[in-house]
C-alpha positions in Angstrom: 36.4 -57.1 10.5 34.5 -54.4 8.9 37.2 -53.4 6.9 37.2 -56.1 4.8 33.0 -55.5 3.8 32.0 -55.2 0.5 28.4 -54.3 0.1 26.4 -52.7 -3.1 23.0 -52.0 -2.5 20.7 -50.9 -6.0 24.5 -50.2 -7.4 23.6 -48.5 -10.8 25.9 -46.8 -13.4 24.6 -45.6 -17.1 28.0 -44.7 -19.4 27.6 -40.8 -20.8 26.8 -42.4 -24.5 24.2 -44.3 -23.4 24.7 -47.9 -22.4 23.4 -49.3 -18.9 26.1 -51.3 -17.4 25.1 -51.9 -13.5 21.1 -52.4 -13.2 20.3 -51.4 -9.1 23.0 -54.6 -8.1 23.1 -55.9 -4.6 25.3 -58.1 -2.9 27.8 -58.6 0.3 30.9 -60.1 1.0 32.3 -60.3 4.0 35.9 -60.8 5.7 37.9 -64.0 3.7 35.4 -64.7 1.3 36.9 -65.2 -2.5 34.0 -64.4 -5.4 34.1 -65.0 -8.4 32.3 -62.3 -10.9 31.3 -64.0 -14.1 29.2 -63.5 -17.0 29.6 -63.0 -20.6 30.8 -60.0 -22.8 28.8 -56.6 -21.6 27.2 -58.5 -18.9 28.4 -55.8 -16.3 31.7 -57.5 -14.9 34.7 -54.6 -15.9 32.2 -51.7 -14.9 31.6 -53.4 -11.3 34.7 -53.8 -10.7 35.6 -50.3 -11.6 33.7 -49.5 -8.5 35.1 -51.4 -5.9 38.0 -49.3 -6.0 36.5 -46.0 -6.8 37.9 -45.7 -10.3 33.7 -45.0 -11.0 31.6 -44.1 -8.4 28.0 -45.1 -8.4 25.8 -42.8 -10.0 22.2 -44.8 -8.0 22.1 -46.8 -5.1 25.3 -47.3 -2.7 29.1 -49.1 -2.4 30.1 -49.5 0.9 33.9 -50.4 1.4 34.1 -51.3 5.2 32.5 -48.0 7.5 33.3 -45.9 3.9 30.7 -45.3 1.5 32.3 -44.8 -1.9 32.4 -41.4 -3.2 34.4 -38.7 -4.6 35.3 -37.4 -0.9 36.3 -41.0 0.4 38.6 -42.3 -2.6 42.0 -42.3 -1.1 40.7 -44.6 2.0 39.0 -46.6 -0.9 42.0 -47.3 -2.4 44.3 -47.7 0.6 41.3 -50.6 1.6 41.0 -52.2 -1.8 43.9 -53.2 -4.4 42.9 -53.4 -7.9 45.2 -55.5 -10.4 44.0 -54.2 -13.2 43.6 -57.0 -16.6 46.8 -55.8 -18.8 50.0 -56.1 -16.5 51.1 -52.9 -18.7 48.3 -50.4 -16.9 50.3 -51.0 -13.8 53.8 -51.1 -14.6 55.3 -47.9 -15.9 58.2 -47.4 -13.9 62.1 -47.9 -15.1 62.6 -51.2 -12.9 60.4 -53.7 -10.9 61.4 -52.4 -7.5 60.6 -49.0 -8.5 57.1 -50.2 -10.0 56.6 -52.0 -6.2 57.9 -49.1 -4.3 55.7 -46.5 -5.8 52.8 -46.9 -4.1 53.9 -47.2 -0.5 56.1 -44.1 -1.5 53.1 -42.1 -2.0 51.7 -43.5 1.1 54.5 -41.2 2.9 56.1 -44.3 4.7 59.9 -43.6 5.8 62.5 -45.4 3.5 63.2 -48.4 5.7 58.5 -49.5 5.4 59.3 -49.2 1.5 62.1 -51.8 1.5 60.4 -53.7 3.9 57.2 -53.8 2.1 58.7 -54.1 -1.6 60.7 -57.1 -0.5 58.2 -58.8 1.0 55.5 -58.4 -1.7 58.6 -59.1 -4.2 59.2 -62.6 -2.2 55.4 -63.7 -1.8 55.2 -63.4 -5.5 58.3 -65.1 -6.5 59.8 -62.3 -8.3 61.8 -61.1 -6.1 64.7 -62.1 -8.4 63.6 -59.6 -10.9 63.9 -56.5 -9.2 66.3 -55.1 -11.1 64.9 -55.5 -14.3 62.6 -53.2 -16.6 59.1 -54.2 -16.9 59.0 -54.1 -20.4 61.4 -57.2 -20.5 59.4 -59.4 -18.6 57.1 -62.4 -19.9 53.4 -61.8 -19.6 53.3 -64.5 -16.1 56.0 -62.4 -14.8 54.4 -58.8 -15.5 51.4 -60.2 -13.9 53.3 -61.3 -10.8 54.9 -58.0 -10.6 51.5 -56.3 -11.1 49.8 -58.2 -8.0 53.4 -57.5 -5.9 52.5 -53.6 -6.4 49.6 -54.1 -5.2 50.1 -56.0 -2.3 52.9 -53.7 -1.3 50.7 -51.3 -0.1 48.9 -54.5 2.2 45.3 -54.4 0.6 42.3 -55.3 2.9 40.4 -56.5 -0.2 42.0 -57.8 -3.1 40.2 -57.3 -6.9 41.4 -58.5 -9.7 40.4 -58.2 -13.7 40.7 -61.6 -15.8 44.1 -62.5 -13.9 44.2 -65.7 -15.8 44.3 -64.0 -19.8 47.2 -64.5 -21.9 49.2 -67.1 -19.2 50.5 -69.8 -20.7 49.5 -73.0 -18.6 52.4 -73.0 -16.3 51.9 -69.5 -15.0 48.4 -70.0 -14.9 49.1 -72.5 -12.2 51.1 -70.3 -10.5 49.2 -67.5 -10.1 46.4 -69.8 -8.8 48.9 -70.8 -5.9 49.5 -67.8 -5.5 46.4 -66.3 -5.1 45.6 -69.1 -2.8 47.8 -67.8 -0.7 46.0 -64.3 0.1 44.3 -65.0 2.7 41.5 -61.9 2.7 38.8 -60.7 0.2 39.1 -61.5 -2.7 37.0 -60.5 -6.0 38.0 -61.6 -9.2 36.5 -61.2 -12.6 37.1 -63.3 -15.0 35.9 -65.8 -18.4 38.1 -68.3 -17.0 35.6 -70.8 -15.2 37.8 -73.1 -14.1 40.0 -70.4 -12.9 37.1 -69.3 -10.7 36.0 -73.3 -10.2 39.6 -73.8 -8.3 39.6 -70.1 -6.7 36.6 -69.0 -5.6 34.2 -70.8 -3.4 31.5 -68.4 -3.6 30.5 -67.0 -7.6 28.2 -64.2 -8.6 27.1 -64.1 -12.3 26.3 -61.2 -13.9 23.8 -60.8 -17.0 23.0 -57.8 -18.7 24.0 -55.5 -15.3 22.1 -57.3 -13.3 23.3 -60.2 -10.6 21.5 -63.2 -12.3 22.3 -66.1 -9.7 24.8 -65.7 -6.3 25.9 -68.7 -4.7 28.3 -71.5 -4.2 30.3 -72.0 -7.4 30.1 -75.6 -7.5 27.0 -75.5 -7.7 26.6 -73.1 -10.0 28.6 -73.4 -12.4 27.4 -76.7 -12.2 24.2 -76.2 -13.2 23.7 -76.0 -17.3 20.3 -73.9 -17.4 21.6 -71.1 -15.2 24.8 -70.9 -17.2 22.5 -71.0 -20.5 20.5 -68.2 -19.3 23.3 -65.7 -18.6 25.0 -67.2 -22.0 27.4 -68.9 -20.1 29.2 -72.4 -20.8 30.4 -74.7 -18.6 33.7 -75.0 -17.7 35.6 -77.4 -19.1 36.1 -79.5 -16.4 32.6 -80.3 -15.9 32.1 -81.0 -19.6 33.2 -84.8 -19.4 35.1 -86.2 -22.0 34.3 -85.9 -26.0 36.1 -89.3 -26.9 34.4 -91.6 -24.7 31.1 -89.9 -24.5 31.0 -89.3 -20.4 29.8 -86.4 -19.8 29.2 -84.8 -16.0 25.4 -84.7 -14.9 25.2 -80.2 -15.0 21.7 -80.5 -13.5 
């Protein structure tokens, strides 16, 4: 299913003042993969992901979105292909209820009134919300904006789903959830985040970024189980492979 593809070839993108966030990356991911993007502050993470739905587009090498390369002339199929949940619920949620915030984007995809229901109801239900439809945004907890953020995007049935530090600022019982949740999405998915047990549960694949350049690409327990790489790109591990402080067992990480 080509439609699904992700694939960055020398991806390289220099901000107007100056910094160099993407350094000629490469990678591909392929039809139900889930990746985890990791690596510390300014290591490249926000700016790739930026990309993968054309909110920049590259400035050196190539970002191919299924048959599409991305570029200004190709945005709209970009973005019909991949749905970006962006890292603050707030960005995404503007409208005067949560149906309304749900139903805008099939809306603008010209789909008669009977698709919109359809698909806001559906995306409403697969992220448990459905009970808050009536309600403003603005009211909501941060697990519940979050929720509703995904539901708008998956109202508008994403081939590739990319998501920006999903886990930040849930308490632990919506953190949970959303990992269910996500577990459920059964296509791409991308997701950036400092959460390394997020991505430990998530993600069975893990790219780690380090100064805009893809420092290691592989399985993530393996990965993220191995101390020097993590050093190198100023990484720790997660917390789950840390062992436990009061009894002094601690996980080999080598």
């Amino acid at each position: 299913m080509s439609h699904h593809l992700l694939q960055a070839t020398e991806l390289g993108y220099t901000y107007p003042d100056g910094p160099t966030a993407l350094s000629g990356i490469s990678f591909r991911i392929t039809h139900g993969e889930s990746v985890a993007i990791v690596g510390s502050n300014g290591a490249g993470k926000s700016t790739l992901l930026q990309h993968l739905n054309g909110c920049l587009v590259p400035q050196k090498g190539t970002l191919r979105v299924g048959d599409v390369i991305v570029a200004e002339s190709t945005l709209q199929t970009v973005r019909r292909t991949v749905g970006m949940v962006f890292q603050d619920p707030d960005d995404q949620l503007f409208m005067p209820n949560v149906y309304e915030d749900v139903a805008f984007g099939p809306a603008n995809l010209g789909l008669p009134a009977e698709d919109i229901e359809l698909r806001v109801m559906q995306a409403l239900e697969t992220t448990g919300v459905a009970h808050l439809r009536t309600r403003a945004p603005y009211h909501l907890s941060g697990g519940e904006k979050r929720a509703v953020a995904i539901a708008t995007v998956l109202a508008v049935w994403p081939d590739i789903l990319v998501l920006d530090e999903p886990s930040s600022a849930l308490d632990p019982r919506a953190r949970r959830r959303l990992l269910e949740l996500l577990k459920t999405f059964d296509h791409t998915k991308v997701v950036a985040t400092h959460d390394l047990d997020f991505a430990l549960e998530l993600c069975e694949r893990t790219i780690i970024l380090s100064r805009g350049n893809v420092h290691a690409d592989g399985p993530t327990k393996e990965l993220l189980a191995h101390s020097e790489i993590l050093r190198a790109a100023e990484l720790e591990p997660p917390v789950s492979a840390q062992g436990c402080p009061m009894c002094g067992w601690r996980k080999s990480n080598d």
